[in-house]
Backbone as numpy.savetxt, mean C-alpha at the origin, in Angstrom:
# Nx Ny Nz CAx CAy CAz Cx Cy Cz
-5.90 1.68 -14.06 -6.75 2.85 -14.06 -5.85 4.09 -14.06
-6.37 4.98 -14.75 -5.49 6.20 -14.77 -6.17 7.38 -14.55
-5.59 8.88 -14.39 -6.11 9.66 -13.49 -7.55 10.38 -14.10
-7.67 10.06 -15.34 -8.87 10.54 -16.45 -9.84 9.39 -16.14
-9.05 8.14 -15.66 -10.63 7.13 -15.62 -11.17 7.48 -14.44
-10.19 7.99 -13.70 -11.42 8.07 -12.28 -11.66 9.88 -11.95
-11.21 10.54 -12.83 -12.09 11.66 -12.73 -13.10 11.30 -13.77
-13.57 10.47 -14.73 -14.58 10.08 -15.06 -15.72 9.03 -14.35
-14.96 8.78 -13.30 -16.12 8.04 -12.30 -16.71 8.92 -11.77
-15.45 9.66 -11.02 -16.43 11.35 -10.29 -17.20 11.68 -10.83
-16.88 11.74 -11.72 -18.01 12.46 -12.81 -19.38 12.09 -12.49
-19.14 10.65 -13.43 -20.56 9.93 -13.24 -21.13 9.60 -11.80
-20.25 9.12 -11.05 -20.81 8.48 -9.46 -21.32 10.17 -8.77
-21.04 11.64 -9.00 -21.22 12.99 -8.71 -21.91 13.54 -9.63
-22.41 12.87 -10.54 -22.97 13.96 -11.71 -22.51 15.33 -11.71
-21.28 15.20 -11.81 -20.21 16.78 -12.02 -19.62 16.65 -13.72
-19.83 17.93 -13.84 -19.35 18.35 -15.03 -17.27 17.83 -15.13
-17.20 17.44 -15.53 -15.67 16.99 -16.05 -14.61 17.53 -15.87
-14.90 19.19 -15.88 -13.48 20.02 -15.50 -13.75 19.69 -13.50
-14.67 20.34 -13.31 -15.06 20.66 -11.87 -14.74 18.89 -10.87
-14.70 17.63 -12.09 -14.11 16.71 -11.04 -12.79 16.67 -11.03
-12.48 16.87 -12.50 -10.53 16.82 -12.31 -9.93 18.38 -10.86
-10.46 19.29 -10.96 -10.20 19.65 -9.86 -10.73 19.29 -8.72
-10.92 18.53 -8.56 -11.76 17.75 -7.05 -10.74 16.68 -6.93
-10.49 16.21 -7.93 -9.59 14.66 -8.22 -8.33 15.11 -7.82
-6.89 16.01 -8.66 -6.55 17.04 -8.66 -6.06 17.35 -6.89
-7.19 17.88 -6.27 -6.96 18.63 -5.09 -6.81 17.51 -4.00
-7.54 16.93 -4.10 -7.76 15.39 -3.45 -6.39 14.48 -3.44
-5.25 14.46 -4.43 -4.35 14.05 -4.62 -2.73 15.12 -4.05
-3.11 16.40 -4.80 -2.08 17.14 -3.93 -1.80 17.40 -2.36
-3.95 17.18 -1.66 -4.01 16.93 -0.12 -3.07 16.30 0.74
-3.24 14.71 -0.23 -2.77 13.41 0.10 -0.76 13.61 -0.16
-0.49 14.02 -0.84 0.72 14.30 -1.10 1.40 15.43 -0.05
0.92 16.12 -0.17 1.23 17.68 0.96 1.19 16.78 2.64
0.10 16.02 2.53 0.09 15.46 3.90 0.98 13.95 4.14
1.42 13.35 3.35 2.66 12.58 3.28 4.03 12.93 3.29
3.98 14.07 2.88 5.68 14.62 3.24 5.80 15.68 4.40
4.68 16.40 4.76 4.73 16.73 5.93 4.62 16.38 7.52
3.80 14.39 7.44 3.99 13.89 8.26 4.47 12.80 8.12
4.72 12.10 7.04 5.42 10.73 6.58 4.65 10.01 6.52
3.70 10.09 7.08 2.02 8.95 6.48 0.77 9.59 6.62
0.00 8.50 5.85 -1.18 8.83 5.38 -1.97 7.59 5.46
-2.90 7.69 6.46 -3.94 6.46 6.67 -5.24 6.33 6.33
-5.63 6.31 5.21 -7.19 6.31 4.93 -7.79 4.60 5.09
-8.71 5.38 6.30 -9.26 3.67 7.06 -9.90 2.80 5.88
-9.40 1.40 5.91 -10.59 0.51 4.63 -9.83 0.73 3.52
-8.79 1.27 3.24 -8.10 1.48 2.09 -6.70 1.16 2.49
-5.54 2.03 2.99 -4.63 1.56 3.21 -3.80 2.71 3.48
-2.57 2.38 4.12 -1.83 3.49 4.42 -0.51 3.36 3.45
-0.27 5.36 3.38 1.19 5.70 2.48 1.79 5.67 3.39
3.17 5.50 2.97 3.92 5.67 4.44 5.69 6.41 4.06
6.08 7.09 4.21 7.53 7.38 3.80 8.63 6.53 4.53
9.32 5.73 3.77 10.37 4.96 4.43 11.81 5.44 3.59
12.65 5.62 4.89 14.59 5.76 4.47 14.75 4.49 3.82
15.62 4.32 2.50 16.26 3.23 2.47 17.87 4.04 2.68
19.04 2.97 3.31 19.87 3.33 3.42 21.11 3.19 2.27
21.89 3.86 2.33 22.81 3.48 1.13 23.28 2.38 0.87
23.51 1.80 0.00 23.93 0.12 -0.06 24.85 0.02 -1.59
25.21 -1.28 -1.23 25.98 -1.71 -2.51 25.39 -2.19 -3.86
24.90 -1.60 -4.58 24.24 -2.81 -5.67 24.86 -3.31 -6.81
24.51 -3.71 -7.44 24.99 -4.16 -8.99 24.72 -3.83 -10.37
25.18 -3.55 -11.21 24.68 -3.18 -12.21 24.46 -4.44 -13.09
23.13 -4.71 -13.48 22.89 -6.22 -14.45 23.16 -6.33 -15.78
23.95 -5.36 -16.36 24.53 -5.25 -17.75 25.95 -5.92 -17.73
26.92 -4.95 -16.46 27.94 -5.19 -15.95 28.56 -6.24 -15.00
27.66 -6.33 -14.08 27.95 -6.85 -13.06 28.69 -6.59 -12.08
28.90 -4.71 -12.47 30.01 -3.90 -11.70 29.10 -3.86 -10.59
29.68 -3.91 -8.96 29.04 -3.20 -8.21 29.49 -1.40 -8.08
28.04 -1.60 -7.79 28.16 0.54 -7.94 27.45 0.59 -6.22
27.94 2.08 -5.98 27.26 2.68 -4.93 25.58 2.82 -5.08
24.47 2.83 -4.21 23.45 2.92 -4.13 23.34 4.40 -2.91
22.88 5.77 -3.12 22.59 6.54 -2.20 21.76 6.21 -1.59
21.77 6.62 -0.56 20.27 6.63 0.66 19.40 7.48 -0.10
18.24 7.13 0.04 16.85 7.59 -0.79 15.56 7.22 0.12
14.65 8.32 -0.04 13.54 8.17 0.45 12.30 7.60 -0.52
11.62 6.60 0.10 10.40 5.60 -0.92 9.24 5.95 -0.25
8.44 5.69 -1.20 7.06 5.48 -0.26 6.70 4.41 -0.67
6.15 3.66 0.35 5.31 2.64 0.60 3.80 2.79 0.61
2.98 1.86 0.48 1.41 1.13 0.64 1.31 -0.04 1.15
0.48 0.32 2.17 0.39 -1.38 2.91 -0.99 -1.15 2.86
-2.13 -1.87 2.01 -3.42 -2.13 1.97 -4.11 -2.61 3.51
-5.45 -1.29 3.40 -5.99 -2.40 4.94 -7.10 -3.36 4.60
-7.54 -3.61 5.74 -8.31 -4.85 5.51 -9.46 -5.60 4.79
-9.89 -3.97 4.51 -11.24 -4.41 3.47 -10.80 -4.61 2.08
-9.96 -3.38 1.89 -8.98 -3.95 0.41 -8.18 -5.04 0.36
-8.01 -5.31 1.56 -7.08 -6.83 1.25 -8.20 -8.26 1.33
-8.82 -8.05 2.19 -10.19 -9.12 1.48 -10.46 -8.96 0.26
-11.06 -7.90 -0.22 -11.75 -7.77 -1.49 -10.87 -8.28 -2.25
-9.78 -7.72 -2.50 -8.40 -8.68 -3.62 -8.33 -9.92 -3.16
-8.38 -10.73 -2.52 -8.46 -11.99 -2.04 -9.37 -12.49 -2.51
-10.69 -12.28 -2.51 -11.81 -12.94 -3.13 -11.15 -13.36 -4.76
-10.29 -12.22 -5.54 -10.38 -12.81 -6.52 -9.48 -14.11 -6.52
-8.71 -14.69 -6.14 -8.11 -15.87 -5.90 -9.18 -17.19 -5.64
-10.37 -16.27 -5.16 -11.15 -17.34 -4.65 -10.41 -18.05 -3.37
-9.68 -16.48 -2.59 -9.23 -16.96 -1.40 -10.69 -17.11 -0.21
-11.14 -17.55 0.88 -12.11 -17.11 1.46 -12.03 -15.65 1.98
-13.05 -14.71 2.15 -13.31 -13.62 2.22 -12.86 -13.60 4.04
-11.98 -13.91 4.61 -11.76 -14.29 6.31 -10.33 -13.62 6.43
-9.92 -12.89 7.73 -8.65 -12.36 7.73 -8.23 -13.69 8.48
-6.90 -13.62 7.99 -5.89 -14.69 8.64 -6.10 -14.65 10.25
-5.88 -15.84 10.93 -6.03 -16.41 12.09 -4.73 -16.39 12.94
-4.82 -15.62 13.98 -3.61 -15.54 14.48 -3.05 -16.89 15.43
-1.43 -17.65 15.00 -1.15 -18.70 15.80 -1.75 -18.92 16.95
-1.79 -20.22 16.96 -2.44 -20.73 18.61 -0.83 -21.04 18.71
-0.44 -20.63 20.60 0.70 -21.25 20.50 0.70 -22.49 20.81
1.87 -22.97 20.97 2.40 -24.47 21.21 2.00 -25.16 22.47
1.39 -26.60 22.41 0.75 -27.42 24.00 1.74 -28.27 24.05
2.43 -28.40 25.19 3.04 -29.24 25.39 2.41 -30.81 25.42
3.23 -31.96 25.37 2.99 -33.40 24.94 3.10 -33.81 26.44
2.56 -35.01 26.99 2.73 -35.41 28.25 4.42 -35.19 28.57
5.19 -35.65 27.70 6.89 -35.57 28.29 7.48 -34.40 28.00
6.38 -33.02 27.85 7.03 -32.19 28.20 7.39 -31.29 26.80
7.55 -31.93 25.45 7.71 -31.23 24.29 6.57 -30.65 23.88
6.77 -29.59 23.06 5.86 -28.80 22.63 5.66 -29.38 21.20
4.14 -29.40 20.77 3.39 -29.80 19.62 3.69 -28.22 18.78
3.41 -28.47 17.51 3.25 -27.02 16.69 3.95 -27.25 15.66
């Protein structure tokens, strides 16, 4: 999806004229941006959170060469989907629509070892 298909949802799901959603769409996105670098995340509940993470400088490789080169420290952002979006994508697997079950821990056996 790209940023014209879903100011064309606005559109339709708002019955708004086309310019008036791309600035809604637009403002809605610079919000989200302005408020990720000024606090390093962004949590919209049922959807998922941005998050700004350091990576640190490292060694990498170049896959043409196989030279290793320097890697600078750089800032990424991340998405970690929450829970309703991560069900809903699950269904298509025809995973069950259920959040994962957290370990039961370990019962010990009459002599004392733990099952698990």
């Amino acid at each position: 999806m790209t940023k014209q298909n879903i100011i064309q949802a606005v559109c339709e799901r708002l019955d708004l004229p086309k310019p008036q959603a791309a600035q809604l769409v637009q403002a809605t996105f610079d919000a989200l941006t302005e408020s990720l670098i000024r606090d390093g995340r962004v949590e919209l509940r049922n959807f998922g959170i941005f998050q700004i993470k350091r990576r640190e400088a490292r060694i990498g490789r170049n896959p043409k060469t196989g030279e290793q080169v320097r890697v600078a420290p750089r800032s990424t952002v991340t998405f970690k989907p929450g829970k309703e979006m991560e069900l809903r994508v699950r269904e298509l697997d025809g995973v069950a629509a259920q959040p994962p079950q957290p370990a039961t821990p370990a019962q010990p056996t009459d002599d004392g070892e733990a099952l698990g």
